[in-house]
C-alpha positions in Angstrom: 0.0 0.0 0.0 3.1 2.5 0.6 4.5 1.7 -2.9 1.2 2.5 -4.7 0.9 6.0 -2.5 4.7 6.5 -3.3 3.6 6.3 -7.5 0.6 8.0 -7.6 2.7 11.2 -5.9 5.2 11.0 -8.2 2.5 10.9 -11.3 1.3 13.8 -9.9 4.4 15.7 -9.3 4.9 15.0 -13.3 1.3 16.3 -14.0 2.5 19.3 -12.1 5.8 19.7 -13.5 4.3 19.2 -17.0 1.7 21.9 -16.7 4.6 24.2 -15.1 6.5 23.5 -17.9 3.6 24.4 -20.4 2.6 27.7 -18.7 6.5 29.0 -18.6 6.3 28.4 -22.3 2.9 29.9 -22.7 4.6 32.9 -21.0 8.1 32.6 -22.9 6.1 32.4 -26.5 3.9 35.8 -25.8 4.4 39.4 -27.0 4.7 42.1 -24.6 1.8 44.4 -24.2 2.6 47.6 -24.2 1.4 49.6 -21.0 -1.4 52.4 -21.6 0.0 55.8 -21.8 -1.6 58.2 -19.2 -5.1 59.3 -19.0 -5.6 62.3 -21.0 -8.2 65.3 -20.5 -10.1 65.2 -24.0 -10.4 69.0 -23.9 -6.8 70.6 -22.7 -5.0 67.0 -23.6 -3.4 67.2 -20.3 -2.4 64.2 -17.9 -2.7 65.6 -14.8 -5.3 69.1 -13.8 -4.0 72.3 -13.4 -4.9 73.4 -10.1 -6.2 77.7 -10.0 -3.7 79.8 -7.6 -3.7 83.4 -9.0 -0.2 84.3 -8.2 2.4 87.2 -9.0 5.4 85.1 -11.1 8.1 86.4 -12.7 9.0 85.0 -16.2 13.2 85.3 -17.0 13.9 84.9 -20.5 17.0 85.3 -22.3 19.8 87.4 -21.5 18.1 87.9 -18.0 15.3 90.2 -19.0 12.1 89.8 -16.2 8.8 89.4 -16.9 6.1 90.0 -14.4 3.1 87.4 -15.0 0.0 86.2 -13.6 0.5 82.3 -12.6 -3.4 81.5 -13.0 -3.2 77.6 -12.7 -0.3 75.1 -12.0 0.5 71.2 -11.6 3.9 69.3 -11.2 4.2 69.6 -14.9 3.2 72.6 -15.9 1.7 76.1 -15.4 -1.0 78.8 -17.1 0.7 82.3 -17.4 -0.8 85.5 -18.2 1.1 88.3 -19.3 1.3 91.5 -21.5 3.1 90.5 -24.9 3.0 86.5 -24.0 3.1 86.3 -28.2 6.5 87.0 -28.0 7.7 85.0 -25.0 11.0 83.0 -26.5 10.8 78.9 -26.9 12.4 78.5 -22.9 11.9 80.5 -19.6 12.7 80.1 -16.1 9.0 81.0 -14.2 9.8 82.3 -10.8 6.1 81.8 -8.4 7.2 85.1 -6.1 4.9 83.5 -3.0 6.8 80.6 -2.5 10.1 81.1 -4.1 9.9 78.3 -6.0 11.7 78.8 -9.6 10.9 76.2 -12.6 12.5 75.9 -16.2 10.1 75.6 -18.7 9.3 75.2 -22.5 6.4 77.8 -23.6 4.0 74.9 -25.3 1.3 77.4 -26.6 0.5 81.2 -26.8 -3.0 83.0 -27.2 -3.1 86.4 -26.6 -1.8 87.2 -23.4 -1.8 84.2 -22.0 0.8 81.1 -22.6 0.8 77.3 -21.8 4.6 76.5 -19.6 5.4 72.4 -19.3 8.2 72.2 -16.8 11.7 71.1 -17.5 12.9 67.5 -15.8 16.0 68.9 -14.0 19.1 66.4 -14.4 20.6 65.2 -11.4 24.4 65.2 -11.2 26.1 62.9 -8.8 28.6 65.0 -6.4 31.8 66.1 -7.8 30.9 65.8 -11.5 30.8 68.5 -13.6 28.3 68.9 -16.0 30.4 69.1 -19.6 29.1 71.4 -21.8 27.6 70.8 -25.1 
Protein backbone atom coordinates (compact mmCIF):
# COMPACT_ATOMS: atom_id res chain seq x y z
CA UNK A 1 0.00 0.00 0.00
CA UNK A 2 3.07 2.53 0.61
CA UNK A 3 4.49 1.70 -2.88
CA UNK A 4 1.16 2.48 -4.71
CA UNK A 5 0.93 5.99 -2.52
CA UNK A 6 4.66 6.51 -3.33
CA UNK A 7 3.60 6.33 -7.50
CA UNK A 8 0.59 7.98 -7.56
CA UNK A 9 2.74 11.16 -5.94
CA UNK A 10 5.20 10.98 -8.17
CA UNK A 11 2.51 10.88 -11.27
CA UNK A 12 1.27 13.78 -9.91
CA UNK A 13 4.41 15.67 -9.26
CA UNK A 14 4.88 15.01 -13.29
CA UNK A 15 1.35 16.27 -14.01
CA UNK A 16 2.54 19.31 -12.13
CA UNK A 17 5.79 19.73 -13.51
CA UNK A 18 4.33 19.20 -16.98
CA UNK A 19 1.71 21.90 -16.67
CA UNK A 20 4.64 24.21 -15.09
CA UNK A 21 6.49 23.53 -17.87
CA UNK A 22 3.57 24.40 -20.41
CA UNK A 23 2.57 27.67 -18.71
CA UNK A 24 6.55 29.04 -18.57
CA UNK A 25 6.27 28.43 -22.30
CA UNK A 26 2.90 29.88 -22.68
CA UNK A 27 4.61 32.91 -21.05
CA UNK A 28 8.05 32.58 -22.89
CA UNK A 29 6.13 32.36 -26.52
CA UNK A 30 3.87 35.83 -25.76
CA UNK A 31 4.41 39.36 -26.97
CA UNK A 32 4.69 42.06 -24.58
CA UNK A 33 1.76 44.40 -24.15
CA UNK A 34 2.59 47.63 -24.15
CA UNK A 35 1.41 49.64 -21.00
CA UNK A 36 -1.45 52.42 -21.62
CA UNK A 37 -0.04 55.83 -21.75
CA UNK A 38 -1.62 58.15 -19.16
CA UNK A 39 -5.11 59.31 -19.03
CA UNK A 40 -5.63 62.32 -21.03
CA UNK A 41 -8.16 65.26 -20.47
CA UNK A 42 -10.13 65.23 -23.97
CA UNK A 43 -10.44 69.04 -23.86
CA UNK A 44 -6.85 70.57 -22.68
CA UNK A 45 -4.96 66.97 -23.56
CA UNK A 46 -3.39 67.20 -20.30
CA UNK A 47 -2.43 64.18 -17.89
CA UNK A 48 -2.70 65.61 -14.83
CA UNK A 49 -5.28 69.07 -13.77
CA UNK A 50 -3.99 72.30 -13.41
CA UNK A 51 -4.91 73.41 -10.05
CA UNK A 52 -6.22 77.71 -9.99
CA UNK A 53 -3.69 79.77 -7.60
CA UNK A 54 -3.70 83.39 -9.01
CA UNK A 55 -0.17 84.33 -8.19
CA UNK A 56 2.37 87.19 -8.96
CA UNK A 57 5.41 85.08 -11.08
CA UNK A 58 8.15 86.39 -12.68
CA UNK A 59 8.97 85.03 -16.17
CA UNK A 60 13.19 85.34 -16.98
CA UNK A 61 13.94 84.93 -20.48
CA UNK A 62 17.00 85.30 -22.28
CA UNK A 63 19.75 87.39 -21.55
CA UNK A 64 18.07 87.86 -18.01
CA UNK A 65 15.33 90.22 -19.02
CA UNK A 66 12.13 89.76 -16.22
CA UNK A 67 8.76 89.44 -16.87
CA UNK A 68 6.09 90.02 -14.43
CA UNK A 69 3.09 87.43 -15.00
CA UNK A 70 0.02 86.17 -13.65
CA UNK A 71 0.52 82.28 -12.64
CA UNK A 72 -3.44 81.53 -12.99
CA UNK A 73 -3.17 77.61 -12.73
CA UNK A 74 -0.34 75.07 -12.00
CA UNK A 75 0.53 71.16 -11.65
CA UNK A 76 3.88 69.34 -11.18
CA UNK A 77 4.21 69.57 -14.87
CA UNK A 78 3.17 72.62 -15.93
CA UNK A 79 1.72 76.08 -15.42
CA UNK A 80 -1.00 78.84 -17.10
CA UNK A 81 0.69 82.26 -17.40
CA UNK A 82 -0.76 85.50 -18.18
CA UNK A 83 1.07 88.30 -19.34
CA UNK A 84 1.34 91.49 -21.52
CA UNK A 85 3.06 90.46 -24.90
CA UNK A 86 3.01 86.52 -24.04
CA UNK A 87 3.09 86.33 -28.20
CA UNK A 88 6.46 87.02 -27.99
CA UNK A 89 7.71 85.02 -25.01
CA UNK A 90 10.96 82.99 -26.52
CA UNK A 91 10.78 78.93 -26.85
CA UNK A 92 12.37 78.50 -22.90
CA UNK A 93 11.95 80.54 -19.64
CA UNK A 94 12.67 80.09 -16.14
CA UNK A 95 9.01 81.00 -14.21
CA UNK A 96 9.84 82.30 -10.80
CA UNK A 97 6.07 81.84 -8.41
CA UNK A 98 7.18 85.07 -6.12
CA UNK A 99 4.93 83.48 -3.05
CA UNK A 100 6.76 80.59 -2.54
CA UNK A 101 10.07 81.11 -4.08
CA UNK A 102 9.94 78.29 -6.01
CA UNK A 103 11.69 78.82 -9.57
CA UNK A 104 10.86 76.17 -12.58
CA UNK A 105 12.49 75.88 -16.20
CA UNK A 106 10.11 75.61 -18.66
CA UNK A 107 9.26 75.20 -22.51
CA UNK A 108 6.37 77.78 -23.60
CA UNK A 109 4.01 74.93 -25.27
CA UNK A 110 1.30 77.36 -26.61
CA UNK A 111 0.53 81.17 -26.80
CA UNK A 112 -2.98 83.01 -27.20
CA UNK A 113 -3.15 86.35 -26.57
CA UNK A 114 -1.78 87.23 -23.36
CA UNK A 115 -1.81 84.20 -22.00
CA UNK A 116 0.76 81.09 -22.61
CA UNK A 117 0.79 77.34 -21.81
CA UNK A 118 4.63 76.47 -19.58
CA UNK A 119 5.43 72.42 -19.33
CA UNK A 120 8.23 72.20 -16.82
CA UNK A 121 11.68 71.09 -17.54
CA UNK A 122 12.89 67.45 -15.79
CA UNK A 123 15.98 68.87 -14.02
CA UNK A 124 19.13 66.43 -14.38
CA UNK A 125 20.61 65.19 -11.39
CA UNK A 126 24.41 65.20 -11.21
CA UNK A 127 26.10 62.92 -8.82
CA UNK A 128 28.63 64.98 -6.40
CA UNK A 129 31.83 66.15 -7.83
CA UNK A 130 30.93 65.75 -11.50
CA UNK A 131 30.83 68.54 -13.59
CA UNK A 132 28.32 68.90 -15.98
CA UNK A 133 30.36 69.05 -19.56
CA UNK A 134 29.13 71.39 -21.79
CA UNK A 135 27.59 70.81 -25.13
Amino acid sequence: MAITTIRHSRSGDSAIADRIARRIATIAAAKPVAADPAPRNPVTNRTELRQPVFRQGRLTVTGGVKLDCIVVDVSTNGAGVELNGAGALPDLVTLKILMTGESRRARVVWRRGNAAGLSFQVERQYPFGIARKAQ
